[in-house]
N, C-alpha and C positions, 0 to 999 in steps of 0.2 A: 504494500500500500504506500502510493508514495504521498508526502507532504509538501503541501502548496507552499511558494514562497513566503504570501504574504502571512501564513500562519506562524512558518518557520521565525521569519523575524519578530512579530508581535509576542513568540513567545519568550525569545530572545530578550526583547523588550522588557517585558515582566519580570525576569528574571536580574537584569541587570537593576531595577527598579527596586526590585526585593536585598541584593545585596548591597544596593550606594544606605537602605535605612533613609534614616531619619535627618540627613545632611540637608543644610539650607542651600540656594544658592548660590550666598554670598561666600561660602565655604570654598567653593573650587577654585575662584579668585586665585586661592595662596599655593593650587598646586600647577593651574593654568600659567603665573606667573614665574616661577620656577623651571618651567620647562620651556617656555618661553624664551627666558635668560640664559640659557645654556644651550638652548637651539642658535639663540644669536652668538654666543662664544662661541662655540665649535662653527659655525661658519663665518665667522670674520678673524679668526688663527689657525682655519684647517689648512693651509701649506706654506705660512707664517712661518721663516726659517728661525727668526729671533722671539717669538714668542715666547710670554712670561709661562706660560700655563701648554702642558705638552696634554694634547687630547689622543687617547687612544683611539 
């Protein structure tokens, strides 16, 4: 029996929904920002010979 896409993802959904709990929005903020910042250092010193900060 195969399963519809759009079931597959909605249940995805529920689930992902079920473990974020009881987080506000205003909460992601501090991890959106974070990866944000270090998305922007690793491309502004990915082949930076002199770079302070060596990025694996």
């Amino acid at each position: 029996m195969a399963i519809k896409k759009s079931e597959l993802y909605s249940s995805l959904w529920k689930s992902c929904d079920e473990l974020r709990g009881g987080m506000d929005a205003s909460q992601y903020k501090n991890y959106v920002l974070v990866l944000l910042f270090v998305k922007y250092v690793s491309d502004k010193y990915a082949n930076a010979e002199d770079a302070l900060i060596e990025i694996p």
